[in-house]
ROMARBA-950894 format. One line per 8 residues: number of its first residue (from 0); their letters; for each residue x negated, y negated, z of C-alpha. Coordinates in steps of 0.001 Angstrom, whole numbers, always signed. Layout:
# ROMARBA-950894
NUM) a) X/Y/Z ~ ... .
# end
This chain:
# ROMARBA-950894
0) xxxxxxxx) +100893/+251621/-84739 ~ +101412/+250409/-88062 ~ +98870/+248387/-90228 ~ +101630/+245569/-90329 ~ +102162/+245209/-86617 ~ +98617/+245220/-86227 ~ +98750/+242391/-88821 ~ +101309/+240507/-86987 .
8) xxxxxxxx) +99896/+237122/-84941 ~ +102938/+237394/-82598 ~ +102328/+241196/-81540 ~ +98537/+239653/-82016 ~ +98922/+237393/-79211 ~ +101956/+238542/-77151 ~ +99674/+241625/-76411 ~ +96974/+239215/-75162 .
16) xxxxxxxx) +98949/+237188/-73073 ~ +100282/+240569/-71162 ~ +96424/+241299/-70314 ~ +95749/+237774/-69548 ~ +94983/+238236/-65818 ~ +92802/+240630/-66547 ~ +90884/+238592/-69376 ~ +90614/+235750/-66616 .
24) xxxxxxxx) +89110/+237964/-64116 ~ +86300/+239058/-66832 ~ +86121/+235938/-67862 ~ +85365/+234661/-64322 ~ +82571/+237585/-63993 ~ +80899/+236571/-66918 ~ +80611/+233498/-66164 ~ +79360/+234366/-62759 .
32) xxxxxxxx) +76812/+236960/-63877 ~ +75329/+234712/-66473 ~ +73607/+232728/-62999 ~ +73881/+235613/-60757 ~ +70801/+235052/-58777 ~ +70100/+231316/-59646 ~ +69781/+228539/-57240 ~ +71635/+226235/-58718 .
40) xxxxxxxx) +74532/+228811/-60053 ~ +77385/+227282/-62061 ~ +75428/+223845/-62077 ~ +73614/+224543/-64785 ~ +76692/+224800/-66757 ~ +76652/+220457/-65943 ~ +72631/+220602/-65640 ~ +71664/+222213/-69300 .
48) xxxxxxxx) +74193/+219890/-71809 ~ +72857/+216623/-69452 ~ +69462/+217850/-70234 ~ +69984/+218013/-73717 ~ +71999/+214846/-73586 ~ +68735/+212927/-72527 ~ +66525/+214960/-74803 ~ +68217/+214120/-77703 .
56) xxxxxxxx) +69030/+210340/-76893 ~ +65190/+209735/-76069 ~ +63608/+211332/-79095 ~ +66500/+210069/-82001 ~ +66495/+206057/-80364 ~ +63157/+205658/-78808 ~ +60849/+208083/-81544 ~ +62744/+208196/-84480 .
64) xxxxxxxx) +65414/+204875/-83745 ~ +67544/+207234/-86055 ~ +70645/+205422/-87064 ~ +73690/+207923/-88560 ~ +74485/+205147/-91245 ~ +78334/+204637/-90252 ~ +80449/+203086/-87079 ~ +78907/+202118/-84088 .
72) xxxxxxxx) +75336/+200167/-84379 ~ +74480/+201704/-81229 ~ +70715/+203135/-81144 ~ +71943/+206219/-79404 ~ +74896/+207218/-82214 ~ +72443/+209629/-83813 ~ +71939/+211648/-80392 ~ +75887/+211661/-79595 .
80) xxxxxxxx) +76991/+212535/-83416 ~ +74130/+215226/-83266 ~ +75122/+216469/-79446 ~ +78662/+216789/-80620 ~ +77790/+218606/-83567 ~ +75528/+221203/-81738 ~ +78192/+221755/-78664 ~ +80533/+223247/-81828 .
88) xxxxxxxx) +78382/+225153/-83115 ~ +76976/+226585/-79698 ~ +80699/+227894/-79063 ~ +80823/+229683/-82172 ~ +77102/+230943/-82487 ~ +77160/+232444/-78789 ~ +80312/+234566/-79072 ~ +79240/+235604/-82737 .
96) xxxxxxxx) +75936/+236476/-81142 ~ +77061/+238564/-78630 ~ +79878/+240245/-80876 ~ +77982/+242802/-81858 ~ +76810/+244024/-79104 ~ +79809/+243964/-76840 ~ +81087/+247682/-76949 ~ +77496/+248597/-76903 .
104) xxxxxxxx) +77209/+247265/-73479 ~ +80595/+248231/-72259 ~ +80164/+251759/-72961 ~ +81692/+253162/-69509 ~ +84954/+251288/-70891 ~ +85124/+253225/-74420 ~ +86336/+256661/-72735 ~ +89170/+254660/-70186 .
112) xxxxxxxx) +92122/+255400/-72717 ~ +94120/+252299/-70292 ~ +91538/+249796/-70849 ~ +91911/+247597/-73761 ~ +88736/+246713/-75158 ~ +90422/+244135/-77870 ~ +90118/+241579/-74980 ~ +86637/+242133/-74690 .
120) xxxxxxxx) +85706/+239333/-77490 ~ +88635/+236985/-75750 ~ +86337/+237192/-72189 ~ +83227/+236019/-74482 ~ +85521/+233211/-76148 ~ +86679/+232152/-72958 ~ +83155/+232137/-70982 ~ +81495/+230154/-74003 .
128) xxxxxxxx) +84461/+227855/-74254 ~ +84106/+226921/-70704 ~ +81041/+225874/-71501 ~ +81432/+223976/-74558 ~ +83866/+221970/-72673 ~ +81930/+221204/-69779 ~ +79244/+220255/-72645 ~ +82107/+217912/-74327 .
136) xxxxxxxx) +82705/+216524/-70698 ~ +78776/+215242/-70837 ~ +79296/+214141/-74037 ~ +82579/+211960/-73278 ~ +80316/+210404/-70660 ~ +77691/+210189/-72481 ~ +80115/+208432/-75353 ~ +81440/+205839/-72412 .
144) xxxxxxxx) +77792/+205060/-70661 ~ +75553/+204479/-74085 ~ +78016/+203125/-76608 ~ +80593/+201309/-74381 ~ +83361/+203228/-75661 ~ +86295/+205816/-74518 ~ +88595/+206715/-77622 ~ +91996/+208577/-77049 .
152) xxxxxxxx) +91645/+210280/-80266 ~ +89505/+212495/-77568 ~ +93560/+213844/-76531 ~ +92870/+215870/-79867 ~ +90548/+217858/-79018 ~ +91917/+221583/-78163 ~ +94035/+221471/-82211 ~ +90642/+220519/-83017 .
160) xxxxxxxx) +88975/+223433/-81511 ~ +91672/+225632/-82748 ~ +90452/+226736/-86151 ~ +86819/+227527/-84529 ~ +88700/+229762/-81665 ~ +90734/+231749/-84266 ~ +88170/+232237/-86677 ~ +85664/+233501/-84272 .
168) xxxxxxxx) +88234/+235653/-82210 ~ +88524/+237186/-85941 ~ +84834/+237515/-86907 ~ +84078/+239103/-83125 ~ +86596/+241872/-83723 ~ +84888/+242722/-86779 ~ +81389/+242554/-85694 ~ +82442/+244227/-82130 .
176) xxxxxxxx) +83038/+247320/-84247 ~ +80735/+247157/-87017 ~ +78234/+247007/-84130 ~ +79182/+250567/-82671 ~ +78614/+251943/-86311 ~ +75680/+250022/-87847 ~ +73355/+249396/-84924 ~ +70879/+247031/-87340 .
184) xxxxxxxx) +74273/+244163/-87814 ~ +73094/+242754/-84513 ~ +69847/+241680/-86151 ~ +71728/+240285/-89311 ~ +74070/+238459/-87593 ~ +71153/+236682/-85569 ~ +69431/+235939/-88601 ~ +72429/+234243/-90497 .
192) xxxxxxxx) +73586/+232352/-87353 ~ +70082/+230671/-87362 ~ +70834/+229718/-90991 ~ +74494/+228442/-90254 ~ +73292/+226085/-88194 ~ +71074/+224347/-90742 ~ +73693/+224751/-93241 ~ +76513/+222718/-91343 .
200) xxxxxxxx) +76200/+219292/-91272 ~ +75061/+218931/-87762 ~ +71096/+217322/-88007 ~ +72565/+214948/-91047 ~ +75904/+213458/-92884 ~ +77194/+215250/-95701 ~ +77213/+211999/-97785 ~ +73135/+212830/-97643 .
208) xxxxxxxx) +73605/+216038/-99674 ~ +73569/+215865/-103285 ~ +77022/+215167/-104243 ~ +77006/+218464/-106432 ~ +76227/+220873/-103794 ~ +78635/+219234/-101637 ~ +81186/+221746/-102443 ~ +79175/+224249/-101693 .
216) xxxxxxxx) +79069/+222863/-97834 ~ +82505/+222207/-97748 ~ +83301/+225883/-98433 ~ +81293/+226676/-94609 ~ +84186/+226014/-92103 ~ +82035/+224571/-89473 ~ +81691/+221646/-91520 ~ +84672/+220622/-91192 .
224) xxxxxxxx) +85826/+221191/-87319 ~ +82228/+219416/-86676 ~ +83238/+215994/-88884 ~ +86548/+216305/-87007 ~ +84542/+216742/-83650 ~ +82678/+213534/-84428 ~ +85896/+211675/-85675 ~ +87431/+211598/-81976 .
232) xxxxxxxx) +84995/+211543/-79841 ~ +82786/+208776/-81964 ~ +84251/+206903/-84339 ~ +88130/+207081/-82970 ~ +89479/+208224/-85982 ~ +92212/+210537/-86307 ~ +91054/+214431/-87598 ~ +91284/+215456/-91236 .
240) xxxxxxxx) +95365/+216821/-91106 ~ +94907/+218985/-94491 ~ +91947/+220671/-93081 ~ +93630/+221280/-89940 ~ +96432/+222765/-91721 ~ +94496/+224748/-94144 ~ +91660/+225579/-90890 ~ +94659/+226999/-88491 .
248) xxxxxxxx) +96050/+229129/-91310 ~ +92552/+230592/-92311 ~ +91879/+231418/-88981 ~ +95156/+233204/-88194 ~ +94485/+235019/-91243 ~ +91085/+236267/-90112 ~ +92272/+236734/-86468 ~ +94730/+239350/-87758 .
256) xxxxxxxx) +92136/+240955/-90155 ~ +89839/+241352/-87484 ~ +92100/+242641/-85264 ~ +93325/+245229/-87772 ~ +89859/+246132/-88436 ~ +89308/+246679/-84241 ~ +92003/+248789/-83348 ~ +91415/+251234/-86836 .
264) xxxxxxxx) +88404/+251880/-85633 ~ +88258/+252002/-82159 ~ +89334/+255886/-82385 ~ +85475/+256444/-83561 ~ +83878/+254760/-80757 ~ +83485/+257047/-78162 ~ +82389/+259766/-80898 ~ +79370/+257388/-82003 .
272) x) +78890/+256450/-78152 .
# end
């Protein structure tokens, strides 16, 4: 297989939807053994972002009385801009968290020349995605019980979500196999993930950063797909097109790149395993 086709989104994806069944059924395990043994099982899926929901509502009104500085004068708009924030960025920093680690772990599936281990990062995508939606679901409510409002800019959500998806489908590839070589990546990774989170724009507005290092935020990704995350569900605006544009293209881009990178060196894993 060429370094083209590997290149190519449609053989990209095409391949993926012929193992999708299989990437459900993983998908469905994973999800399953993450509260294997727990009483309250897939309820903590609804139980956790609730949680947080209240957490963050009680602390940023009632402590703080934190206002974001822009649409609704609700005392609770701090806790939903910041919830919706942090739901984006929990999508993104679990998979890249676990990226490293993933053929690692799956070792018994390195030697079956049949399995395809490519969909490995898609089951990790999928299981966190679950979740971030269940977490947008509390948020939604959230959105309708404190502030009074229900905006069907909320429809955009999955184009959205799309450049996170591709980009991190990308950036898992890559790590998935520069995990098998470089054992110490695991511990990077979880180092600049902390950092990425108070890098984004997710605990304050990007008006409050000096307007000459705002460039310098607006070159992180996650900047973006959270402002859009807040424009729809908050302030019922319509997302930022160019971005969207420019986002979806990036993250094809990497997709492919990290899926060259994957099957290149997947011939080496099972010699380093």
């Amino acid at each position: 297989m060429n370094f083209k086709q590997l290149m190519n989104p449609i053989f990209i994806f095409w391949n993926l939807w012929r193992q999708r069944e299989l990437i459900v059924q993983l998908t469905k395990r994973d999800i399953i053994g993450r509260y294997k043994g727990s009483c309250f099982g897939i309820l903590w899926s609804f139980i956790t972002p609730i949680f947080m929901l209240i957490v963050y509502t009680f602390v940023f009104s009632v402590v703080f009385k934190a206002k974001w500085g822009v649409g609704s004068d609700s005392k609770v708009e701090f806790a939903m801009v910041l919830f919706c924030g942090l739901n984006a960025y929990n999508i993104f920093s679990e998979c890249i968290n676990r990226a490293p680690g993933l053929i690692l772990n799956n070792a018994n599936f390195v030697k079956k020349v049949v399995f395809p281990l490519e969909i490995l990062p898609i089951v990790v995508i999928g299981s966190a995605l679950i979740n971030g939606c269940i977490g947008f679901l509390v948020l939604m409510a959230g959105v309708v019980f404190f502030m009074g409002i229900l905006n069907w800019t909320v429809l955009f959500l999955p184009l959205v979500l799309l450049p996170l998806l591709l980009l991190t489908l990308g950036l898992s590839w890559f790590l998935a196999s520069l995990g098998v070589f470089l054992r110490d990546i695991g511990q990077v990774v979880t180092v600049l993930i902390s950092a990425l989170l108070f890098a984004s724009p997710i605990f304050y507005p990007i008006t409050a950063i000096p307007e000459e290092l705002q460039k310098l935020f607006y070159l992180n990704p996650i900047s973006y797909i959270v402002q859009d995350l807040r424009r729809i569900f908050i302030w019922g605006q319509m997302p930022d097109w160019d971005w969207l544009l420019a986002g979806i293209t990036i993250g094809i881009f990497v997709t492919a790149l990290g899926h060259a990178w994957f099957q290149k060196t997947r011939g080496g894993f099972a010699d380093v395993l």
